[in-house]
C-alpha positions as CSV (number, residue, x, y, z in Angstrom):
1,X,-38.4,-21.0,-26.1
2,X,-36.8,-21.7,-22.9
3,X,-33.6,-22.2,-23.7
4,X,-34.1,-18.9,-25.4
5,X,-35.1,-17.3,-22.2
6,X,-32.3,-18.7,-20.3
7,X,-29.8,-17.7,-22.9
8,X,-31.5,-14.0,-22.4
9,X,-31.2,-13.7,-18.5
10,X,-27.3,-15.2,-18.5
11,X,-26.8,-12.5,-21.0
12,X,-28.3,-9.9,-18.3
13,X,-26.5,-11.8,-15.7
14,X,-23.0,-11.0,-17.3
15,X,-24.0,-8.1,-18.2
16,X,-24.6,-6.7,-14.8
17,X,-21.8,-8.7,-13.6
18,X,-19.4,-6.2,-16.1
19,X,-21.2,-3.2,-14.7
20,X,-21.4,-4.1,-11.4
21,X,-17.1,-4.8,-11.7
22,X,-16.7,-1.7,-13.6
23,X,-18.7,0.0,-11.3
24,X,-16.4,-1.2,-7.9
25,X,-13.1,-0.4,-9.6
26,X,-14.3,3.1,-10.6
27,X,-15.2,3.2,-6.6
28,X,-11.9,1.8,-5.5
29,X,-10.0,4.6,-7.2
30,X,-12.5,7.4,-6.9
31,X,-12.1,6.3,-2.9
32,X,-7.8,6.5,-3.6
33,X,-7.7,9.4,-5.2
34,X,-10.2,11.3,-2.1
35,X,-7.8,10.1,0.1
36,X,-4.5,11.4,-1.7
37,X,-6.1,14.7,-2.2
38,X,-7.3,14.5,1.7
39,X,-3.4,14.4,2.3
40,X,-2.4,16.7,0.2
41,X,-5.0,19.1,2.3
42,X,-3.5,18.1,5.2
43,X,0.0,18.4,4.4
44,X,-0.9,22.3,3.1
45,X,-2.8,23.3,6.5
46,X,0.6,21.6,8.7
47,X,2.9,23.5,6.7
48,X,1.4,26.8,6.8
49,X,0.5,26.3,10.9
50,X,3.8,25.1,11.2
51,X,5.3,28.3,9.4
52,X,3.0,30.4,12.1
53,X,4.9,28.7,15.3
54,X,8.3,28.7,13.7
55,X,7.9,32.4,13.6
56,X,5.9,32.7,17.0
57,X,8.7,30.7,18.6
58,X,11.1,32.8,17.0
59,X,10.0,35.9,18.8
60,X,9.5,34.2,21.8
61,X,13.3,33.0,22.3
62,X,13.9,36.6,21.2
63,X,11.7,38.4,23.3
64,X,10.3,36.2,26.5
65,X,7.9,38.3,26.8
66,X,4.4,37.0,28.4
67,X,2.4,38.0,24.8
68,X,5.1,36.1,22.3
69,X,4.9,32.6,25.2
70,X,1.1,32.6,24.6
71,X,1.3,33.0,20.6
72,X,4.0,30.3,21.0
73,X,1.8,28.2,22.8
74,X,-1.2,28.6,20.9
75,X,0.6,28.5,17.7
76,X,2.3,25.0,18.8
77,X,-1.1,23.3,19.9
78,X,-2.7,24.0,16.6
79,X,0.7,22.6,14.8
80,X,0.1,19.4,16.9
81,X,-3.5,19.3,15.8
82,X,-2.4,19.4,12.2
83,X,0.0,17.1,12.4
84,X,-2.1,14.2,14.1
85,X,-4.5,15.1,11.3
86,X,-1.8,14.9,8.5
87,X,-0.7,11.1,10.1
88,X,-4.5,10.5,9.9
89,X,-4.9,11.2,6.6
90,X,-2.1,9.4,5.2
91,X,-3.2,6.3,7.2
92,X,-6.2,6.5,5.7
93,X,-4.1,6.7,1.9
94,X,-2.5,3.9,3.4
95,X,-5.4,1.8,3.9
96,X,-6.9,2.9,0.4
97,X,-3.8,2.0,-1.7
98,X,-4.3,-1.7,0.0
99,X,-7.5,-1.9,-1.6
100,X,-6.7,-0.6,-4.9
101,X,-3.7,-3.3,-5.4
102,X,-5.7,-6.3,-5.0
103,X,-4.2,-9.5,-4.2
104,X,-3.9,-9.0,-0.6
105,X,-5.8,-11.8,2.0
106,X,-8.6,-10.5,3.7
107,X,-7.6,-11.8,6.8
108,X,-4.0,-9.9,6.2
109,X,-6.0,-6.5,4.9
110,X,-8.2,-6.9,8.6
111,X,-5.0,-7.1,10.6
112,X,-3.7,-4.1,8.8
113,X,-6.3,-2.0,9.5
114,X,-7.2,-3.1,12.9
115,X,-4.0,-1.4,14.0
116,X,-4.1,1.3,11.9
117,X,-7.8,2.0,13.2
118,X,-5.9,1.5,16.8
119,X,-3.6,4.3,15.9
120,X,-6.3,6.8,14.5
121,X,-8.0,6.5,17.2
122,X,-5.1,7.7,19.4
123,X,-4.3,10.4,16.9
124,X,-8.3,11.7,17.7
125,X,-7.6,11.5,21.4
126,X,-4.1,12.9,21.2
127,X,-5.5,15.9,19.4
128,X,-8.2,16.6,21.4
129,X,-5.4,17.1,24.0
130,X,-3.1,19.2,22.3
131,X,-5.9,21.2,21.7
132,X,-6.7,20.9,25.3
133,X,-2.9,21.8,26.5
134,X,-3.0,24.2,29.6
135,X,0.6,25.8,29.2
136,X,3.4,25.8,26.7
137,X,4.8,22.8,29.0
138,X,1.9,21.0,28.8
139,X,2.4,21.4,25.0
140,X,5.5,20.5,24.8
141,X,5.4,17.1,27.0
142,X,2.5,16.4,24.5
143,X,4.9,17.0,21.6
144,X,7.8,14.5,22.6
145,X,4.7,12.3,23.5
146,X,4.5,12.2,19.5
147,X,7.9,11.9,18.7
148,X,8.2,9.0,20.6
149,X,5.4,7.5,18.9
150,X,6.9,8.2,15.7
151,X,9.1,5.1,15.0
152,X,6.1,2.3,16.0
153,X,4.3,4.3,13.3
154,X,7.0,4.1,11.0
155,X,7.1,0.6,11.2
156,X,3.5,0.3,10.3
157,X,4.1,1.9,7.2
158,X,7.2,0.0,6.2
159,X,4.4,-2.7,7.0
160,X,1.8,-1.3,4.9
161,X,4.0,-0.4,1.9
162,X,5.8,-3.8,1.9
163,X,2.6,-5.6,1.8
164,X,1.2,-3.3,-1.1
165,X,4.1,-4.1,-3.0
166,X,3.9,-8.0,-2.6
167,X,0.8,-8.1,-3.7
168,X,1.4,-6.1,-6.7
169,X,4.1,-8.8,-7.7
170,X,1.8,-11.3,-6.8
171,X,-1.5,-9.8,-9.0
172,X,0.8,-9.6,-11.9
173,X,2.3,-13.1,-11.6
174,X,-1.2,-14.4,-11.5
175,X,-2.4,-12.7,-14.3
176,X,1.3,-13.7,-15.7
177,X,0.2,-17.1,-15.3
178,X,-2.7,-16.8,-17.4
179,X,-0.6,-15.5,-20.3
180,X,1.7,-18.6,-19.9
181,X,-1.5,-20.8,-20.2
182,X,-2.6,-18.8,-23.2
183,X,0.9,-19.2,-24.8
184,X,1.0,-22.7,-24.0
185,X,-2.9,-23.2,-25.9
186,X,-1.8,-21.6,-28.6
187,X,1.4,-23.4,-29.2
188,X,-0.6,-26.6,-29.3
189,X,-3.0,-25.6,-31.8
190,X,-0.2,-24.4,-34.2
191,X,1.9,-27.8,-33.7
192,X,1.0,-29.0,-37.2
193,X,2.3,-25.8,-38.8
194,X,5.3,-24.9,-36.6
195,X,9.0,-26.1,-37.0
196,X,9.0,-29.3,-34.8
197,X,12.8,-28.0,-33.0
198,X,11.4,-24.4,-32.7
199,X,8.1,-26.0,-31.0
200,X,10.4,-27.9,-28.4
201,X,12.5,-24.5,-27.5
202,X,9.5,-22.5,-27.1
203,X,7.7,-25.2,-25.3
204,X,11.0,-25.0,-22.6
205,X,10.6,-21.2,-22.1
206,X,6.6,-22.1,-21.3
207,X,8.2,-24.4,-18.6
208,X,10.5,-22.3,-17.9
209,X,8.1,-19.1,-17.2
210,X,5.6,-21.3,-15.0
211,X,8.6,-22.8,-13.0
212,X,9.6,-19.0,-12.6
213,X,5.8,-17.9,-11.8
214,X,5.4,-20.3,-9.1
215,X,8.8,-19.5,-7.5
216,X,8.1,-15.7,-7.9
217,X,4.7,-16.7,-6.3
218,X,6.3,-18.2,-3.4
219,X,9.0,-15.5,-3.0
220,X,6.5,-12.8,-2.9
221,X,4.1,-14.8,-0.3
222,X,7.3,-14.9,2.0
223,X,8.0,-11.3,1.6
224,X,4.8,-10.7,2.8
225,X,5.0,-12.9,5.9
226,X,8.5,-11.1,6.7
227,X,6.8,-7.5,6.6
228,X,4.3,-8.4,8.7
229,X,6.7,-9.9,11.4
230,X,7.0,-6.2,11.7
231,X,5.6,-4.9,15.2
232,X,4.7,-1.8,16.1
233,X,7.0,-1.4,19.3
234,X,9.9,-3.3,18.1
235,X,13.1,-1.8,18.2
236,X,14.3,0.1,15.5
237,X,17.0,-2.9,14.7
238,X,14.7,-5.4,15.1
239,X,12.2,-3.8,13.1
240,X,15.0,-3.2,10.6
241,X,16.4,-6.4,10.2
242,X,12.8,-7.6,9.7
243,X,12.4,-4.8,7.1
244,X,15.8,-5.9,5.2
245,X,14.9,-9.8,5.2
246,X,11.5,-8.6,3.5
247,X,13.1,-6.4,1.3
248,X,15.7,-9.2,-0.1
249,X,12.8,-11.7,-0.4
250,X,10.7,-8.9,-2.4
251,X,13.8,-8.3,-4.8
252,X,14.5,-12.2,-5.5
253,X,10.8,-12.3,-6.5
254,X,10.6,-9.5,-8.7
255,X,13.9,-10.7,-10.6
256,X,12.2,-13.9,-11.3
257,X,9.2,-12.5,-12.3
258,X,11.0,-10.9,-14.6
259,X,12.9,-14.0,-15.9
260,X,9.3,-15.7,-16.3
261,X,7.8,-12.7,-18.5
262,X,11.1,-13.0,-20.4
263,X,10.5,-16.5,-21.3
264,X,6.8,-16.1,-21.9
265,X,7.9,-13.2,-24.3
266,X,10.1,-15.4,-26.2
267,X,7.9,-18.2,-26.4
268,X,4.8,-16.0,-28.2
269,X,8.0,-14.1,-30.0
270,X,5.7,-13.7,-34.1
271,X,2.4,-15.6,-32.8
């Protein structure tokens, strides 16, 4: 009877444990796809403000009257609003892609968002001045304030994306892995029926596949360290040559990930 109660609650236990899984990766992209369409907002209000003080400016360089300076200027603050909320947004994507690719270290996710949490929060001050801006000179000191901000947040993202990317190569070469150790089960339980020479080549693509796993593995781990190397207010060549060491590492480990699903593909070739 007991055993028959225990057998019971582990069967509740695993069945929660499904739910409760289920239930988080439903989360994780209902919380991904919020965030896209959050950008996508964005992006439509900054484009059709930004339209408005193309055409405001227009008139003003045309007219310099005192009427077409103040639309100019009002028309530019609220562009600079909507832009800071357009970066917001897509840091926020940013953040929400991170979670949905799995594989990244906590501690590397936390550092991640610690400065992109640094950077919204200068985005919400910076807004509330460019709302705040006193004259169109005040707006436009504000507005190569951004653009000088622009490149540090560009390395960020090169951050981010690299960092997504390595840990999709690394989340598939681990569940690659598993498929290799599957393979490699299988081709000892059919030893007695299979073609002793076949059994030996297909044995050496198993090898070969977890030799390539492990150096994809590797690869992709020190792609990841490269990207984040990446500071915010490096120089654009330092930044870049960072980017372009990352980027080399990131390619030698997706080639050989490919070479290891190769081999595991041969090896269960008719199984």
């Amino acid at each position: 009877m007991y055993a028959g109660i225990v057998k019971r609650f582990l069967t509740i236990i695993v069945a929660l444990a499904l739910v409760i899984s289920t239930s988080v990766i439903v989360r994780v992209k209902a919380d991904f796809a919020k965030a896209k369409e959050e950008l996508r907002l964005q992006l439509e209000n900054y484009n059709q403000v930004h339209q408005e003080y193309t055409a405001a400016k227009a008139k003003y360089q045309q007219f310099k009257t005192l009427p077409t300076e103040t639309e100019a200027f009002l028309t530019m603050r609220r562009a600079m609003a909507a832009r800071t909320q357009v970066m917001q947004a897509y840091f926020a994507l940013l953040a929400e892609k991170l979670v949905e690719t799995g594989s990244t270290p906590d501690d590397v996710r936390k550092s991640l968002n610690s400065e992109i949490e640094a950077e919204k929060s200068y985005l919400t001050d910076f807004r509330r001045k460019a709302l705040g801006a006193a004259n169109l000179q005040e707006a436009e000191n504000l507005s190569s304030e951004f653009g000088e901000k622009q490149e540090g947040w560009q390395n960020i993202t090169t951050k981010y994306k690299g960092v997504i990317f390595t840990s999709a190569l690394v989340n598939i070469a681990e569940r690659s892995s598993t498929l290799v150790e599957k393979t490699s089960q299988t081709l000892a339980a059919t030893h007695a029926i299979t073609n002793i020479t076949d059994l030996n080549l297909r044995e050496e693509k198993i090898e070969l596949g977890k030799n390539k796993i492990s150096e994809s593995l590797e690869l992709s781990k020190g792609s990841q360290d490269s990207f984040l190397t990446i500071k915010f207010d490096s120089k654009s060549f330092e930044a870049k040559r960072a980017e372009n060491d990352a980027k080399e590492k990131a390619n030698d480990a997706k080639e050989t990930l490919v070479e290891a699903i190769k081999a595991i593909a041969e090896a269960a070739r008719d199984f």
